[in-house]
N, C-alpha and C positions, 0 to 999 in steps of 0.2 A: 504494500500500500504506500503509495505518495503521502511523504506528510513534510513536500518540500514550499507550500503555499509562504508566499513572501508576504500576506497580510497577518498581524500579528494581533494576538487577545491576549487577558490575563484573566484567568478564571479562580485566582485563590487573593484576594485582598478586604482588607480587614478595615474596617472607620471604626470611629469614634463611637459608635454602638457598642463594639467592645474594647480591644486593645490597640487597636489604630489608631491615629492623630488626625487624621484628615475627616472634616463629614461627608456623606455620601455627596451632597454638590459640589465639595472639590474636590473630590474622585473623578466622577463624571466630567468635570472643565478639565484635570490633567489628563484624564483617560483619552478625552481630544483632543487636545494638544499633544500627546507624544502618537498620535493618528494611530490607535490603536480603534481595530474595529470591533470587534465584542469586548465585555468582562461582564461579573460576575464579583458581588460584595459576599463575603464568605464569613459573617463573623461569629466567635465563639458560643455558641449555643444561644446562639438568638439571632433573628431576622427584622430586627428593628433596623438596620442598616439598608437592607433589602428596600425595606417598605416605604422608609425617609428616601430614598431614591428614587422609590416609582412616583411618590407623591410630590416630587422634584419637576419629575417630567423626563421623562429620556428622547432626546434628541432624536428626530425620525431615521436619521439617515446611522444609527448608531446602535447597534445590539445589545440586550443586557439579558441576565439570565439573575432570576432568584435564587440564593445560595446560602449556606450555613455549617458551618462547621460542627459538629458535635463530636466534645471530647467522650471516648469510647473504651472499655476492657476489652482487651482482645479473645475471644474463644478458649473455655477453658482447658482445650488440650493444646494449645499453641500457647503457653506464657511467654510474655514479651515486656520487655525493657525497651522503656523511651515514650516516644507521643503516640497513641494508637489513637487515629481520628477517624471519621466516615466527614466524609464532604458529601453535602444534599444541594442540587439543581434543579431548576425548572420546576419545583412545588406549587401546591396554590399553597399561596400565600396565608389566608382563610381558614386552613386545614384545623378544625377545632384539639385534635389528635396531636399535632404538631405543637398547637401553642400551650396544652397543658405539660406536654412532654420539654420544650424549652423552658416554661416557667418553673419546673423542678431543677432543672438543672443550674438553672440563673439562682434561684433561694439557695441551690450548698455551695455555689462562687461569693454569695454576700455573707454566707455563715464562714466560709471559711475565712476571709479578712482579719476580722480581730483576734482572730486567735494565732494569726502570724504576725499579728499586734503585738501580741501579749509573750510573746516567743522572743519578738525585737527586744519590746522592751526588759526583758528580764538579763537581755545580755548587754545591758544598757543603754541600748537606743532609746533619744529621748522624741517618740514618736506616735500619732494618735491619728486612728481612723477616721476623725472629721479633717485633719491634716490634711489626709489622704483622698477623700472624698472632695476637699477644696480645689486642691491642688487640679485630680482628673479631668472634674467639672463634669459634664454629663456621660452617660454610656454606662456601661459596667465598671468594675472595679477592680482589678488583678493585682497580680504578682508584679508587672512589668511598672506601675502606676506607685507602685510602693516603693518598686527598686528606684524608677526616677526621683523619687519626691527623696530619698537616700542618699541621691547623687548632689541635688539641688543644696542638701542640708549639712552637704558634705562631708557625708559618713564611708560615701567608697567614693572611687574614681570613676566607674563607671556601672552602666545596668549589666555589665556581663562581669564585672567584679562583684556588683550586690548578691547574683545569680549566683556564682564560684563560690563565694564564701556561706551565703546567706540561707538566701530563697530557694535553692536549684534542689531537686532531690535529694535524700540521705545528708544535707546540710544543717544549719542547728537553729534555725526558723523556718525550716518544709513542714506543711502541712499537705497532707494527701487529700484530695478531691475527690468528692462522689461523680462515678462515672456511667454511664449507661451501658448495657450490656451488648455488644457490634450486632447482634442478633436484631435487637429491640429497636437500635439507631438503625438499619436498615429495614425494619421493618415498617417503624415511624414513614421513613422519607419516601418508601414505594406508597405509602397507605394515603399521600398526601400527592400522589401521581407526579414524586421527583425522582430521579435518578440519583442513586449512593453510587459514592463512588470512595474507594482506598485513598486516604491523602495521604501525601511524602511518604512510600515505603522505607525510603533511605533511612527515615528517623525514627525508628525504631528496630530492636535485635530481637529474633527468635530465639529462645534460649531450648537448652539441650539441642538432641539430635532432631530437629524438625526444619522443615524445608518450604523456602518462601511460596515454592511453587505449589505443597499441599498446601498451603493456610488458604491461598486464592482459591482452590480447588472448594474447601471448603465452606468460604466467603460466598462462592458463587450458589452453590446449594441454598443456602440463606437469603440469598434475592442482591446479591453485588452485581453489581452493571457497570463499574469502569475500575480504572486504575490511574491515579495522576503521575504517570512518566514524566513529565516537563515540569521542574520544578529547581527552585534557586541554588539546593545543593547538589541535586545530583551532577554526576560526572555524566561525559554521553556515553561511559561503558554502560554505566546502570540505567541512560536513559533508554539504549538500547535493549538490555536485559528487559525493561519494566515492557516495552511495547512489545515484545517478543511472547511473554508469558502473557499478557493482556489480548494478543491474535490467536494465541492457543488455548485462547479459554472464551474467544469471543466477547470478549468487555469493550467495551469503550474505553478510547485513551483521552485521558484531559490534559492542562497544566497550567499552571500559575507560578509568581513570584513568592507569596505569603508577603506581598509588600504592606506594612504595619505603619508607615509614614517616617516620622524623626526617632520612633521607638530603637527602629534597623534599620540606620540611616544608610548603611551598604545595600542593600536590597533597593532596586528602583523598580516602579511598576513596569510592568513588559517588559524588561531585560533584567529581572533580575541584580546581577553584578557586574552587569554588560554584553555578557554573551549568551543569554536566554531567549529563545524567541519559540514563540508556542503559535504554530500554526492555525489559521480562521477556520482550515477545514474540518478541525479534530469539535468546535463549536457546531458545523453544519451537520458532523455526525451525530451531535448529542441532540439537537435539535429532532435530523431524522428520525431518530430513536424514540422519541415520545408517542 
């Protein structure tokens, strides 16, 4: 399959709904100015980014695709280390299924805050979840929103020092997130007539002896419908791996940056870190697909 189309999309970027810095209108103004023809607002277990965008207005001459990310367990005979997400496309919006299944998950992202509050503070940070809530200003609340306001108050150097020392797993203010089960998050996004799809295989490890190519094998049984190959870290060995096992299982291949705005100020939308370009036509399949 050709997936040599020179017009370029980003189908994985994040606003200020959840951990991103830009709102959905200037996504959309830089989306057209870097002449990028589809994308797709992906944000962390909620689609208020989505919606502030269609309520925007999207440009006729310019594609957009409702999108969401949902942090995910991965199946319980593949245990996995790192980010296990499901990425959801093309939903309605509407989907009552959807928005009670996001609003669980958005209440243990606001429960879990002060208690990485209370973690800072006992190691002496002098730091407080209205701080932090100021600081964000609207959307959701994270880990990323903490570490800034960290940096700001000049307690690390930077949000990947906060992360290393701090916040990041197995460090000495991680608090672990209530997660949906990959099963339930695909099950949610097909019931809401979206396409699931694997986000960044690269970032996360299968542990013991289990093989990327069964986990898909099994994914797909469960109702998976793509894999996002194109994406800001992979290498093109792996980007070629991921589309190779995505033809052999018949998925859909996507890709995006995960561009977050001045959070990952190396990540730019559509290219990544300059040499990412995610073909328009891997959009026209997802489209077909519906």
């Amino acid at each position: 399959m050709d997936y040599s189309d020179n017009r370029g999309i980003d189908l994985h970027i994040h606003s200020n709904a959840s951990d991103g810095t830009l709102y959905p209108n200037e996504i959309l103004a830089l989306a057209k100015k870097l002449g990028l023809s589809a994308i797709a607002i992906t944000d962390h277990d909620t689609i208020d980014g989505s919606k502030e965008a269609i309520e925007t207005g999207i440009p006729s001459d310019f594609k957009f695709l409702t999108g969401v990310e949902i942090s995910a367990d991965p199946p319980p005979s593949f245990p996995c280390s790192g980010s296990f997400h499901v990425l959801g496309y093309s939903f309605r919006i509407d989907d009552h299924i959807l928005h009670e299944t996001l609003h669980t998950l958005q209440l243990a992202r606001k429960n879990r805050n002060p208690k990485i509050i209370e973690l800072l503070n006992n190691l002496g940070f002098d730091i407080t979840i209205e701080e932090v809530i100021n600081f964000a200003g609207e959307g959701q609340i994270g880990r990323p929103h903490i570490a800034s306001l960290m940096v700001e108050k000049g307690f690390v150097e930077s949000i990947k020092k906060a992360f290393d020392k701090y916040l990041g797993r197995g460090k000495p203010a991680y608090v672990d997130k209530y997660r949906l089960g990959c099963s339930k998050a695909i099950e949610v996004i097909n019931g809401a007539g979206g396409i699931p799809v694997l986000a960044h295989p690269s970032l996360f490890t299968i542990r013991e002896e289990k093989k990327f190519e069964d986990l898909i094998a099994e994914l797909k049984v469960m109702g998976l419908k793509g894999i996002e190959a194109y994406y800001s870290e992979h290498s093109k060995d792996k980007t070629s791996y991921y589309i190779e096992i995505a033809e052999k299982y018949g998925l859909l291949i996507t890709g995006g940056t995960d561009f977050h705005g001045s959070l990952k100020p190396d990540i730019n939308m559509g290219s990544g870190r300059g040499n990412l370009h995610v073909p328009y036509n891997l959009y026209e399949n997802l489209i077909n697909s519906i």
